[in-house]
C-alpha positions in Angstrom: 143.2 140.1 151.6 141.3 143.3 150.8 142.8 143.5 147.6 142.7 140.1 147.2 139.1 140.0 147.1 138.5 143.2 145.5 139.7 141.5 142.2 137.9 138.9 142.3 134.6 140.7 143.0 135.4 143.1 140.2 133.2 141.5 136.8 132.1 143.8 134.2 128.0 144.5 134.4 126.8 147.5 132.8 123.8 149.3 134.0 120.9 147.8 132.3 122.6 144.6 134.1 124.1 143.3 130.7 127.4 141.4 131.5 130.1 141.9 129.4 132.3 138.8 128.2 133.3 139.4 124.7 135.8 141.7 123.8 136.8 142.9 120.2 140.6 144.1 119.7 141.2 146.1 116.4 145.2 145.9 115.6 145.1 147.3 113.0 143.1 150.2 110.3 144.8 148.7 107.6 142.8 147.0 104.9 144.4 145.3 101.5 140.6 145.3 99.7 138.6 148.3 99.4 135.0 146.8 99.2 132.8 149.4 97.8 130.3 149.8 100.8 132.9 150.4 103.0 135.6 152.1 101.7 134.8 154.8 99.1 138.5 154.7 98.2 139.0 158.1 99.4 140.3 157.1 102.5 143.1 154.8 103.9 143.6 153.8 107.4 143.0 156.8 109.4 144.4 155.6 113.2 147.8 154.1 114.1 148.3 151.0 115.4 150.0 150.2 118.8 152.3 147.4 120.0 151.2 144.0 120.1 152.1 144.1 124.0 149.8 147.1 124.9 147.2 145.3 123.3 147.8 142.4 125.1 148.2 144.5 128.5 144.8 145.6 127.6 143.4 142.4 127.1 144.9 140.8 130.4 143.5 143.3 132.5 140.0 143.3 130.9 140.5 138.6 131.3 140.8 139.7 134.5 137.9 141.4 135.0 135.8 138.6 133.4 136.2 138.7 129.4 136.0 134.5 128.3 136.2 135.8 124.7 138.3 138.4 122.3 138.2 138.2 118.9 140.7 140.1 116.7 139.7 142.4 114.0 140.8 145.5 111.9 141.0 146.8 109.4 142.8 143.5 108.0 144.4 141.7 111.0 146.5 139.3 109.2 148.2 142.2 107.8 150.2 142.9 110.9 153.3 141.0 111.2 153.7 139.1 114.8 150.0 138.4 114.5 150.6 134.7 115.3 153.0 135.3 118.2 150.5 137.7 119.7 147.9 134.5 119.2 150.3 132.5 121.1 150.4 134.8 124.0 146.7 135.7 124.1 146.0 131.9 124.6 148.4 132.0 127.9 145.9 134.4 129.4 142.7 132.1 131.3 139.0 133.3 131.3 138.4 133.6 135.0 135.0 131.2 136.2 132.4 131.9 138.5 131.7 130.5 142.3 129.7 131.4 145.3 131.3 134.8 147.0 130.8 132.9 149.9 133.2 130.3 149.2 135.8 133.2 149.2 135.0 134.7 153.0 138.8 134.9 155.1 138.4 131.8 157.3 139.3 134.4 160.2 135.8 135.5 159.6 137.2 139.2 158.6 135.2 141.2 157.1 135.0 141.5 153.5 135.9 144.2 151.0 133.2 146.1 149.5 132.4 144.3 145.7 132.2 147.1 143.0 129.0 148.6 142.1 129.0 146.6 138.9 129.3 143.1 140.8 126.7 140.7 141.4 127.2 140.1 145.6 126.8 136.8 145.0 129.5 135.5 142.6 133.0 135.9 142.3 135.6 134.5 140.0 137.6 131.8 141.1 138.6 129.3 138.4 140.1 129.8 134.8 139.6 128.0 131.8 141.3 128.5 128.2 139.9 132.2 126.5 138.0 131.5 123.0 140.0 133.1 120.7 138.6 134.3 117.2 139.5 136.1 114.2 137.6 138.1 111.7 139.3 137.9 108.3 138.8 139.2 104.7 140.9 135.8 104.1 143.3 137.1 101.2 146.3 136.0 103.7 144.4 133.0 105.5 145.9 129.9 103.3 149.4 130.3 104.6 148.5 131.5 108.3 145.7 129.1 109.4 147.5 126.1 110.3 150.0 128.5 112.3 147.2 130.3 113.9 145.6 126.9 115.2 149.0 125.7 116.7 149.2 129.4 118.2 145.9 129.3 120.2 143.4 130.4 117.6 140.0 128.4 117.8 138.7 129.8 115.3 137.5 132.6 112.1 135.1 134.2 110.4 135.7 135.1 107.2 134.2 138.2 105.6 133.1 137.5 101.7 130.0 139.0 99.8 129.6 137.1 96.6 130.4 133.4 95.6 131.1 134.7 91.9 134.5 135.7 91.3 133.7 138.7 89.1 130.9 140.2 91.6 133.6 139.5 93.9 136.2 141.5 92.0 133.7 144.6 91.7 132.9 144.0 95.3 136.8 144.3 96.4 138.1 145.9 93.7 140.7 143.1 94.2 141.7 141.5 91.1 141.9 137.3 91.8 140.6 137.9 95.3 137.9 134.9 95.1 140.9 132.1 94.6 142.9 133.6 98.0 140.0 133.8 100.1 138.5 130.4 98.6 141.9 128.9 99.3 142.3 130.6 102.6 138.5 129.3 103.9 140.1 125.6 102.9 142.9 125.9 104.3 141.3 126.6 107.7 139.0 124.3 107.7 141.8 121.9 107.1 143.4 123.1 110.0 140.5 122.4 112.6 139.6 125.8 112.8 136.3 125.8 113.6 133.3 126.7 113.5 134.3 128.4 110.6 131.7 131.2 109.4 131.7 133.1 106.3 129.7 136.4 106.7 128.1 138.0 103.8 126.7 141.5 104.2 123.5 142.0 102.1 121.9 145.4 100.2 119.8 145.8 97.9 120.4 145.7 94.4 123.8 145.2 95.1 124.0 141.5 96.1 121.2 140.2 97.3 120.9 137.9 93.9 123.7 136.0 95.9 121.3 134.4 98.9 120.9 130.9 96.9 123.9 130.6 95.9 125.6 131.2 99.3 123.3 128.6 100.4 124.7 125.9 98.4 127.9 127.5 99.4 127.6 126.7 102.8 126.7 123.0 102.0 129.4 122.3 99.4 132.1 124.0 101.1 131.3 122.9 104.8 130.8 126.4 106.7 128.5 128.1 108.3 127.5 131.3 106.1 126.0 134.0 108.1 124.1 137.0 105.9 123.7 140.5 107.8 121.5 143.0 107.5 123.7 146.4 106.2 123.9 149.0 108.7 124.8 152.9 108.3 128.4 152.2 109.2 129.9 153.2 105.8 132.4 155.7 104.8 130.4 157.8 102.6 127.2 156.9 104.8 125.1 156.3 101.9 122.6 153.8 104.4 118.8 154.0 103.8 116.2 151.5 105.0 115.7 150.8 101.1 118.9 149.2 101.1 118.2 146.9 103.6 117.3 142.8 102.8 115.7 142.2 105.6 115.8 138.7 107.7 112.3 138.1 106.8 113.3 138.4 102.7 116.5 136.3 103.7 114.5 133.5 104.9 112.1 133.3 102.6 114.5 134.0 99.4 116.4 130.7 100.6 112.9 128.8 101.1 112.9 128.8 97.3 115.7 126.9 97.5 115.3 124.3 100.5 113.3 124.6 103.6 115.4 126.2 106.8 114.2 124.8 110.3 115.2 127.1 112.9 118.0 125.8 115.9 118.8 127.1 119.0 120.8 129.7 119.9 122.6 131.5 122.6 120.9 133.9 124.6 124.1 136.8 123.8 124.9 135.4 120.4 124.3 137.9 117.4 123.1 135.7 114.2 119.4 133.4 114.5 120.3 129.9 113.3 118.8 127.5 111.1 120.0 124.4 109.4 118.6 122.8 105.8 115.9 120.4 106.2 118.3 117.7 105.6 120.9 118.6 108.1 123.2 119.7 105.3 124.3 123.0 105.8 123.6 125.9 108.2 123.6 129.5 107.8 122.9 132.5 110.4 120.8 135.9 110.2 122.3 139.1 112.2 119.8 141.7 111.7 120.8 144.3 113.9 118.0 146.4 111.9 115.0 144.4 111.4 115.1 142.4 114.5 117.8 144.4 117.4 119.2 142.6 119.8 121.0 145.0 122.1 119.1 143.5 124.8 121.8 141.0 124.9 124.9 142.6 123.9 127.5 141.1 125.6 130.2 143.0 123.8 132.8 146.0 124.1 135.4 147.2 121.5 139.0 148.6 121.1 139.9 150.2 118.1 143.5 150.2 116.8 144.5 153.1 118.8 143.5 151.9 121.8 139.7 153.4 122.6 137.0 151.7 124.3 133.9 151.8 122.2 130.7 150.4 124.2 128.4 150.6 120.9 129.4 149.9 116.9 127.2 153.1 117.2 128.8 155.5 119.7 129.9 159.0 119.0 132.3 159.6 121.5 135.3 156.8 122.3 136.9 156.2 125.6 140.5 156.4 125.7 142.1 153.5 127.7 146.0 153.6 125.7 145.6 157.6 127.0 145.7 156.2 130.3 148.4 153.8 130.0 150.2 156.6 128.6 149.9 158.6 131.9 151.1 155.5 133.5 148.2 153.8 135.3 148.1 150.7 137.3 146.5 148.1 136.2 143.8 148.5 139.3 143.5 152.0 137.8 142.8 150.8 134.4 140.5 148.5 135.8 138.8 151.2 137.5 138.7 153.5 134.4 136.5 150.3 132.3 134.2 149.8 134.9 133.2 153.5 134.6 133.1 153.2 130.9 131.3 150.1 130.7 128.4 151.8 132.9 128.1 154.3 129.8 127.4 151.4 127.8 124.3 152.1 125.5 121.0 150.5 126.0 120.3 149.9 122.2 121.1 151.9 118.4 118.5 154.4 117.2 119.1 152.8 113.6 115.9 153.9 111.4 114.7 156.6 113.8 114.2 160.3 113.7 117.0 160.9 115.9 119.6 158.6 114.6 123.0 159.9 114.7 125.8 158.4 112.9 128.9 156.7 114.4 131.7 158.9 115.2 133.8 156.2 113.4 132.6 154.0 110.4 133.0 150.0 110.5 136.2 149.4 109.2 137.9 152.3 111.4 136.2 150.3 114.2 137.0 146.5 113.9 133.7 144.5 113.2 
């Protein structure tokens, strides 16, 4: 019974009482495009990947402990063959619910076991529901995988994509014939009831920002929810200043030249500010981890491709759960080794200050 209950007590809760629900698998550093502010072509994939089923170890021990939500990154996921077979056997894992602890008491009226530190005393898991599965996507290789990803388990993708021109996109990727794949690969997936379906656009200065409007009327023609975000010092040849920021405020009132936005609702741990055309035609989403932080809220944790915890996008050191695995832990010892990590867990980024220091890793070495 102890141990019984000592699972379900366990939930992830880092120290500034944030609980963590969203977890972000990399399987893979591999990229096919080599978008200019990421990659300065000097450099390929840097880390290894691991098998499909110690990611998915990883991720059942982590559902376990409360994660409702993992999303699969790289690098470019869909480059990894058996991508839609691991789908199909994250969506047999279930997102453990929440009840009364007291619910849970031995009817002989034992005592019970001591919750972790990081448990709330009053709730405990005790029903499961379906994980939200997502996928984060360049979208070169969607057209032909959505409709098996949606019959997998997948609910749904974001698709990464910073100009609606198809030369701009070209110099952006330096992808020749990129735009038609990733056009075809967005259609294809909202075709196949993958949804919602979000397009994210990374703004800087003098580099794209001419593209606000016209993703606007992307969003409405097209059917998806475009999402802009504010660049971050996360590149490989860290070339970030504040300059090259376009800030939530310009976003907004860049697009207000083209149709009024009215704000919506959002959730309290969700990343982007939402806002819908006037009309109802057509929504798009602001992340501006710079202008306007919202680590207050972050719900999230990391693994990168070769298997390290990373508590921030902007951590300098990683926490190395495949080591442990490796050494042949049990799974209550792996569960044992997050907890601690998670209470590491960063109260905010420093981005802009005097004492900013980089990432260890940049973005795409990370899994966005």
């Amino acid at each position: 019974m102890e141990a019984d209950i000592r699972h379900l007590v366990a939930n992830l809760t880092d120290k500034f009482g944030r609980r963590i629900t969203d977890l972000r698998i990399s399987i893979t550093d591999r990229c096919n495009y080599k978008c200019v502010y990421c990659r300065t072509g000097n450099e390929g994939a840097l880390y290894g990947d691991l098998p499909f089923e110690d990611y998915l170890r990883m991720a059942r021990v982590l559902v376990g402990m409360g994660i409702s939500k993992i999303r699969l990154t790289g690098g470019e996921p869909l480059l990894r063959n058996g991508v839609v077979d691991f789908v199909r056997e994250l969506a047999k894992l279930r997102a453990q619910g929440l009840m009364p602890a007291s619910s849970l008491r031995p009817a002989s009226g034992a005592a019970e076991a001591a919750p972790f530190q990081s448990a709330p005393r009053d709730i405990v898991r005790d029903h499961s529901e379906p994980l939200d599965i997502a996928l984060t996507t360049n979208g070169h290789l969607l057209a032909d995988l959505a409709q098996p990803l949606k019959a997998a388990g997948l609910n749904r993708v974001t698709v990464s994509m910073d100009a609606v021109d198809p030369d701009r996109f070209t110099r952006i990727t330096r992808v020749p014939g990129g735009y038609d794949h990733v056009l075809a690969g967005i259609r294809s997936a909202r075709r196949a009831g993958l949804w919602p379906l979000k397009v994210n656009c990374v703004l800087m200065r003098g580099f794209n920002e001419d593209q606000i409007i016209p993703f606007g009327m992307f969003a409405r023609e097209e059917g998806v929810i475009v999402r802009f975000i504010e660049f971050m010092p996360l590149e490989e040849d860290r070339t970030w200043t504040p300059s090259t920021v376009v800030t939530l405020d310009e976003i907004l009132a860049r697009m207000a030249e083209y149709r009024p936005l009215v704000e919506i609702p959002h959730a309290r741990s969700e990343t982007a500010r939402r806002y819908r055309f006037d009309d109802g035609v057509g929504e798009i989403g602001i992340i501006a981890p710079v202008s306007h932080p919202f680590c207050g809220h972050c719900s999230r944790i990391r693994i990168t491709s070769d298997g390290k915890i990373r508590t921030c996008l902007f951590s300098v050191w990683d926490h190395d759960l495949h080591a442990q695995m490796r050494r042949g832990a049990s799974d209550e010892e792996l569960e044992d080794f997050i907890l601690g990590v998670v209470q590491k867990k960063e109260e905010r980024h420093h981005i802009g200050e005097p004492d900013f220091v980089p990432a260890s890793r940049t973005m795409v070495h990370i899994g966005g």
